[in-house]
C-alpha angles and dihedrals in degrees: 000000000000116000099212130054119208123189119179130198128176118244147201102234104070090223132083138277130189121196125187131195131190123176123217084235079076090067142260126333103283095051085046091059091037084056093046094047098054093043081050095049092049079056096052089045097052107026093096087070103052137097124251133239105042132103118243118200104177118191125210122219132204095278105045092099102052105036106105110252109254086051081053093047089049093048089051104052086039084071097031087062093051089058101048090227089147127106093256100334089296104144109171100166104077 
């Protein structure tokens, strides 16, 4: 089970827009804003290699706050991949 959930929509701007969601089924506050640093932190990360112009939601699962990171980043670029959301494929963050 993934522990990250991407979905992708083109957009009028040309630029890029991130968009995170964590549900209060997560946990209390402080897992909820665990979850959403370190989404925010695989963005940062990875941000540089996307294309423009496309809106990112990502989702965070149960389990988002507690996988350890490199598990979190795998699971991210995983999906990623499978959307095609990379300057020409070039992932260098694995």
């Amino acid at each position: 089970m993934p522990s990250v959930v991407i979905y992708t929509n083109r957009n009028r701007s040309g630029e890029r827009r991130l968009g995170i969601t964590v549900s209060k089924k997560i946990g209390k506050a402080v897992i909820r804003n665990r979850a959403k640093r370190r989404l925010r932190e695989l963005y940062r990360m990875n941000c540089e290699n996307m294309k423009d112009g496309i809106d990112i939601i990502l989702v965070a699962r149960g389990r988002t706050a507690f996988t350890p990171f490199n598990k979190l980043k795998n699971d991210f670029m995983l999906a990623a991949d499978k959307l095609n959301i990379f300057k020409d494929n070039e992932n260098t963050a694995y």
